[in-house]
N, C-alpha and C positions, 0 to 999 in steps of 0.2 A: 890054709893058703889065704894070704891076707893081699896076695896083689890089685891093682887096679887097672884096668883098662882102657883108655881114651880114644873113641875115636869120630874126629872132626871131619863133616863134611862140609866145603867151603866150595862154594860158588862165586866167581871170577864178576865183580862188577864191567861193567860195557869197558872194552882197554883199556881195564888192568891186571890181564893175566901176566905178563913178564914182572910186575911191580909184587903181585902176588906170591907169584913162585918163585922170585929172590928174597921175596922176604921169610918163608916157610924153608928156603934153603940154608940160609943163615939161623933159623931157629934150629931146624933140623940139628947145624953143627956143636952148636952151645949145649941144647937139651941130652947130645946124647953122651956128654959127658960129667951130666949129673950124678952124683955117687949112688941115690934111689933109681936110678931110669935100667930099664932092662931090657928098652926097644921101643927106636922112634925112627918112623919109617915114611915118607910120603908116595901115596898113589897116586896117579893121574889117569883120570876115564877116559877108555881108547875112544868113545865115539864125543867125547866134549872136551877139548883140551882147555876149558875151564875151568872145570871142576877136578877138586882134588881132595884126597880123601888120606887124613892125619893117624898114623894107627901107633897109637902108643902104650907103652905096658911100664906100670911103675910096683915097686917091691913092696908097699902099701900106701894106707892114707896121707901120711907122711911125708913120704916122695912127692906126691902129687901135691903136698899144699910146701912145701919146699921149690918145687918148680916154678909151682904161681909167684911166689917171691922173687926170682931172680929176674934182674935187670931184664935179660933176651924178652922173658915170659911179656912184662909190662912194657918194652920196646913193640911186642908185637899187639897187646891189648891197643897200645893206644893207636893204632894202623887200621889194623884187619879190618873196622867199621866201614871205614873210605874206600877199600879194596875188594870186599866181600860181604857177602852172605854166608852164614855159617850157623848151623846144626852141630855140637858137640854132644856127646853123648860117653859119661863114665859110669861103666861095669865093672859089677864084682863078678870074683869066676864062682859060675853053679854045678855046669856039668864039664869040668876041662881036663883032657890029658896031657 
């Protein structure tokens, strides 16, 4: 099992949670029609409706540097700094069923 796991937790600068989460909705739509992507999902924490948390699953390394490439991917690099705070974090699976 060669898949990869991403998942980004992003904290909403002082208003701009709506700027935020249009833009993570729009990513959402693009990313999840990647031919590698097998699940991209966004959370939002009941007790901070700032904070929002990226969970995504790609078919391997592959996927995940094909993603970075596409236009959405680097529309949203060059954003999220002015919008967020963000913790990403990708995993290989160890113990997964």
């Amino acid at each position: 099992m060669n898949q990869r796991k991403i998942t980004a937790i992003l904290r909403a600068r002082a208003g701009k949670e709506a700027q935020l989460e249009s833009l993570l909705r729009q990513l959402a739509v693009a990313s999840r029609l990647e031919a590698g992507n097998l699940r991209w999902d966004i959370w939002q924490d009941q007790a901070d409706a700032g904070t929002f948390v990226l969970d995504e699953l790609y078919a391997d390394d592959a996927a995940v540097l094909a993603h970075r490439a596409t236009p959405h991917f680097q529309t949203y690099l060059a954003s999220i700094n002015d919008l967020a705070e963000r913790t990403p974090i990708v995993s290989r699976p160890l113990d997964v069923i």
